[in-house]
Backbone as ProteinMPNN parsed JSONL, in Angstrom:
{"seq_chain_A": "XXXXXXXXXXXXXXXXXXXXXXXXXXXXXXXXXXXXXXXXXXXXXXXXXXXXXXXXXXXXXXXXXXXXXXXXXXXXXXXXXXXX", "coords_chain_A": {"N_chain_A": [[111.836, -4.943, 107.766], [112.402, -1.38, 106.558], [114.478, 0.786, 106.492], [114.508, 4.654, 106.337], [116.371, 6.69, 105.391], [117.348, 10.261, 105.279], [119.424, 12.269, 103.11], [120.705, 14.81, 103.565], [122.226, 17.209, 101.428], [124.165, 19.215, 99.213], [124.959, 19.726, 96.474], [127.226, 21.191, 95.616], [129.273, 21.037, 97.452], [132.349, 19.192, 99.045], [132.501, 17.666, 100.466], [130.094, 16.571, 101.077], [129.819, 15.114, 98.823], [131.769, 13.349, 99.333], [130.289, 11.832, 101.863], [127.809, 11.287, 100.922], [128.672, 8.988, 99.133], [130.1, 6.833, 101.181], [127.068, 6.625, 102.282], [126.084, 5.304, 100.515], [127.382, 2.988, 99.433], [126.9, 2.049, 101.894], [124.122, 1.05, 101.492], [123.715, -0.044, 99.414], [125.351, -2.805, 99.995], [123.327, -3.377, 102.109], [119.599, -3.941, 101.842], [117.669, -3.052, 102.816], [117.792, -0.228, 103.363], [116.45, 2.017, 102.729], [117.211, 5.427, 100.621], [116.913, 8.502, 100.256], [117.317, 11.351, 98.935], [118.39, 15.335, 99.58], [118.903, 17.869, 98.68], [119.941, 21.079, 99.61], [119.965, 23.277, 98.332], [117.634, 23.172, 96.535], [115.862, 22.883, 98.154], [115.748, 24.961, 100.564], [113.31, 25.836, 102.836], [112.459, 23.141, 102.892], [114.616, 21.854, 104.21], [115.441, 23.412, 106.666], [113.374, 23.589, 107.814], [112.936, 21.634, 109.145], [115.071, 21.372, 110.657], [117.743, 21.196, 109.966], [121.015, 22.554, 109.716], [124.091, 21.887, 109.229], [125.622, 20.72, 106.714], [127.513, 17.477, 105.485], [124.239, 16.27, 106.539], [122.036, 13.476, 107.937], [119.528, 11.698, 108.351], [117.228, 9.627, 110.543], [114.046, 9.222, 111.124], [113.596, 10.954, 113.833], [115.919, 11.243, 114.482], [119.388, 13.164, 114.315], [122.327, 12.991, 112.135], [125.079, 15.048, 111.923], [128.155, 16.974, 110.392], [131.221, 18.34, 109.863], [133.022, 16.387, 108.641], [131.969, 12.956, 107.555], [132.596, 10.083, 108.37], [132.478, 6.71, 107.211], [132.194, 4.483, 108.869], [131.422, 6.672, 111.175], [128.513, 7.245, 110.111], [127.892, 4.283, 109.39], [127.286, 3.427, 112.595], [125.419, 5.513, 112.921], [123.299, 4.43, 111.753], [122.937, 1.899, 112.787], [122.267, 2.165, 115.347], [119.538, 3.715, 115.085], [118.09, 2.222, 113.719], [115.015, 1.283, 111.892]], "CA_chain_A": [[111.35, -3.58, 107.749], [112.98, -0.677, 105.758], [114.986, 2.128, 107.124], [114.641, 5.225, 105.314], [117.214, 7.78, 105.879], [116.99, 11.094, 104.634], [120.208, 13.014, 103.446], [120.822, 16.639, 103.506], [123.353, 17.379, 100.586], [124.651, 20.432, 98.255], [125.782, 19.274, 94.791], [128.598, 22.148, 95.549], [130.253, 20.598, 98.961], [132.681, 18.263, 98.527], [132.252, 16.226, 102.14], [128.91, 15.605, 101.361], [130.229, 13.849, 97.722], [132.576, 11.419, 100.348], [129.444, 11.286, 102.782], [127.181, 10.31, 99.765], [129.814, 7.975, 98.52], [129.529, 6.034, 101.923], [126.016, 6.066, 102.815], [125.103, 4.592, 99.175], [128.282, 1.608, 99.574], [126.403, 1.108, 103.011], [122.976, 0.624, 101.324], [124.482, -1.531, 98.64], [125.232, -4.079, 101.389], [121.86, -3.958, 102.798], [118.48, -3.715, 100.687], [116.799, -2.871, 103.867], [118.279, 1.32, 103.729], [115.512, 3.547, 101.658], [118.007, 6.563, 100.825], [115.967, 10.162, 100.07], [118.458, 12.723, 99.153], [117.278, 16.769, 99.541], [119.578, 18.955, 97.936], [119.349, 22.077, 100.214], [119.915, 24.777, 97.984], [117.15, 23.025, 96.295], [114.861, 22.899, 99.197], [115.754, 25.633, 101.415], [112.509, 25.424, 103.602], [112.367, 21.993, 103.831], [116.203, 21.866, 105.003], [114.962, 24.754, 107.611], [112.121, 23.133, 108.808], [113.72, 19.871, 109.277], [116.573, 21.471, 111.824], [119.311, 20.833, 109.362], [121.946, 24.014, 110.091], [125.315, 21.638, 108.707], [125.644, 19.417, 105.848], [126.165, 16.889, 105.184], [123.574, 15.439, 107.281], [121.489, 12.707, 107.706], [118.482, 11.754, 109.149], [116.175, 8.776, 110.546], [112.965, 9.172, 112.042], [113.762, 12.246, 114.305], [117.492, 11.52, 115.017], [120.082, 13.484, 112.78], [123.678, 13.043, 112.333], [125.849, 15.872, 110.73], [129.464, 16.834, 110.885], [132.031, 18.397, 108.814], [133.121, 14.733, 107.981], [130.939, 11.87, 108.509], [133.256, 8.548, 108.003], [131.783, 5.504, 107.137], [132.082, 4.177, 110.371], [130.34, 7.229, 111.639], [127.584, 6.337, 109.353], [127.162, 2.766, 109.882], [127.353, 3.282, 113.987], [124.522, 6.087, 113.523], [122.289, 3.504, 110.826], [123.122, 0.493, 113.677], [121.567, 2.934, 116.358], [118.824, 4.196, 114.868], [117.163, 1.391, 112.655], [113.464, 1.459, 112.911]], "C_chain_A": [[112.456, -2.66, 107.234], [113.447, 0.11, 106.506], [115.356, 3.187, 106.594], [115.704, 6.316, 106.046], [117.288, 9.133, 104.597], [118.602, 11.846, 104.918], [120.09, 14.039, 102.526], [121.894, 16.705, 102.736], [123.52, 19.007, 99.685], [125.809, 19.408, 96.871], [127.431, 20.334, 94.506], [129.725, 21.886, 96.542], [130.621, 18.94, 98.484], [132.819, 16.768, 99.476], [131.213, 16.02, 101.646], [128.685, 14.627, 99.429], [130.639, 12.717, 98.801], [131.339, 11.332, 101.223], [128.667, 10.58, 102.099], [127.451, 8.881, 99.608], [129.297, 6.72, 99.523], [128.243, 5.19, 102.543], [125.477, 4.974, 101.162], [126.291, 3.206, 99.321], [127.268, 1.092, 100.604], [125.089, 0.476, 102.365], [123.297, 0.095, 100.132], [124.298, -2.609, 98.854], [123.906, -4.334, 101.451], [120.807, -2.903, 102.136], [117.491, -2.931, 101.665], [116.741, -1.059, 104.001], [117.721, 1.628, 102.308], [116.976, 4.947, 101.912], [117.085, 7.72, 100.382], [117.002, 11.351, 100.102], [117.462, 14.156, 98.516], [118.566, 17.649, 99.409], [119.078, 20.484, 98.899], [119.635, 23.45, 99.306], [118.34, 24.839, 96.536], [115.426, 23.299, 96.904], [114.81, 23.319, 100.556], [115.018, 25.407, 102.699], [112.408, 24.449, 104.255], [113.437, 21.655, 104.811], [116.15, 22.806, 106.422], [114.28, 23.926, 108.51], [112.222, 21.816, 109.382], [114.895, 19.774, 110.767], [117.691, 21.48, 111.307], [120.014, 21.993, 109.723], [123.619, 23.433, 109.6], [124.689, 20.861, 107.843], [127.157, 19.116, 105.28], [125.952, 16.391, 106.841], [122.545, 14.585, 106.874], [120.601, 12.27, 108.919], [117.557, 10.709, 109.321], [115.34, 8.746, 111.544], [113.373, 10.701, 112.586], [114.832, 12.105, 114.663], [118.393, 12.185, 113.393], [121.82, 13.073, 113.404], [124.069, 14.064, 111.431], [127.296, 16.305, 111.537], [130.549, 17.437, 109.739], [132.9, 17.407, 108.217], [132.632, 13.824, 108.603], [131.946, 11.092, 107.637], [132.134, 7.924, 107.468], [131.285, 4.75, 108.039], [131.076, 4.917, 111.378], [129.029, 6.94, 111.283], [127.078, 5.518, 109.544], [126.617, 3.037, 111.105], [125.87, 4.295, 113.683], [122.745, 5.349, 112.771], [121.966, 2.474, 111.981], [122.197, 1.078, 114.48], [120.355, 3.215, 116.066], [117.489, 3.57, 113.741], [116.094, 0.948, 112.822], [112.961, -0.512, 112.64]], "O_chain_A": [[113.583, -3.11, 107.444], [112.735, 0.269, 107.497], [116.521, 3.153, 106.2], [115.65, 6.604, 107.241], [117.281, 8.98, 103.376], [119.098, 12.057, 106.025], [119.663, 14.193, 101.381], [122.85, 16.191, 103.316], [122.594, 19.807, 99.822], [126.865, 18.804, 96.682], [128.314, 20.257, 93.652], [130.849, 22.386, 96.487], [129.975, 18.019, 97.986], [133.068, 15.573, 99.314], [131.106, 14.794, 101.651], [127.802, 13.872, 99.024], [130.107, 11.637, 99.058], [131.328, 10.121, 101.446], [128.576, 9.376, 102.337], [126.743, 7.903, 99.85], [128.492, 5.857, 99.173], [128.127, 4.052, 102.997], [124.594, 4.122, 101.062], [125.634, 2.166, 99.277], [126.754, -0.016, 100.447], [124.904, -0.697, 102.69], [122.353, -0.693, 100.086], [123.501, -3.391, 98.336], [123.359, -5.32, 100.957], [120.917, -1.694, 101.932], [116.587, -2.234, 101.204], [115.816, -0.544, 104.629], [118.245, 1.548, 101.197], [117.514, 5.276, 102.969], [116.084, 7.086, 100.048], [117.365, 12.055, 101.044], [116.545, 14.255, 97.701], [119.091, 18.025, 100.457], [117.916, 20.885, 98.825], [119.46, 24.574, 99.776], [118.004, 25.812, 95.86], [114.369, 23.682, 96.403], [114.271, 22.732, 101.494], [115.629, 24.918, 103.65], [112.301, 24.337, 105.476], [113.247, 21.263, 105.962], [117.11, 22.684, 107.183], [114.554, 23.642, 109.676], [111.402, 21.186, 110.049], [115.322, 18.872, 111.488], [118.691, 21.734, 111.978], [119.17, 22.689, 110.287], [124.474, 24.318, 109.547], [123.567, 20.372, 107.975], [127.897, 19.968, 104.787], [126.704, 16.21, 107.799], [122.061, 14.693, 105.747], [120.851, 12.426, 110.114], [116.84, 10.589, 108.327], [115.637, 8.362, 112.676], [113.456, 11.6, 111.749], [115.088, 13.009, 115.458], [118.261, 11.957, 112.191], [122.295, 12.935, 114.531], [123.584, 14.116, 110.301], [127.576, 16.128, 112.722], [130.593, 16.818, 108.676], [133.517, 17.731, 107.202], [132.675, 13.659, 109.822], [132.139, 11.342, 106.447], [131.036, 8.45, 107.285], [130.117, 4.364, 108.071], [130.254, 4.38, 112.121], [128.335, 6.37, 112.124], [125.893, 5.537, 109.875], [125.388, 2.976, 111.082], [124.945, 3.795, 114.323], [121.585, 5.611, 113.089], [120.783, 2.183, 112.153], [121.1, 0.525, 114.409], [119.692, 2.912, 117.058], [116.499, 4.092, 113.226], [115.903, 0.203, 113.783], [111.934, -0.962, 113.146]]}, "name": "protein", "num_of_chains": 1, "seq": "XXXXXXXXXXXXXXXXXXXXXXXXXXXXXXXXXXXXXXXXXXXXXXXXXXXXXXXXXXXXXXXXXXXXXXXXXXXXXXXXXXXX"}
């Protein structure tokens, strides 16, 4: 079964380039991680209506993670947790 994760990004912030960076190495590895990236200055509303308020963040099912740096580690540990 697939695990889609949805991340919250700005093409202008440069943490959520290194958060990018990581979550796409992690889904590399494993075929199993759907990625969905939402550009929020793209999609204001949806980024609103979603709860987002930092980026980057990221999101599966109704859990989010965000953080002014998300590791890799952070990452994996919140993919491990949360894999439907």
């Amino acid at each position: 079964m697939n695990t889609r994760i949805t991340f919250y990004r700005s093409n202008l912030c440069p943490r959520c380039h290194i958060a990018g960076r990581h979550l796409r190495e992690l889904a590399a590895a494993d075929p199993s991680l759907e990625i969905e990236e939402v550009d929020i200055l793209l999609s204001p509303r949806r980024t609103w209506r979603d709860g987002i308020r930092m980026i980057p963040a990221m999101r599966i099912g109704n859990r989010t993670i965000s953080g002014v740096f998300l590791g890799k580690d952070a990452i994996a540990g919140f993919i491990a947790r949360n894999r439907s």
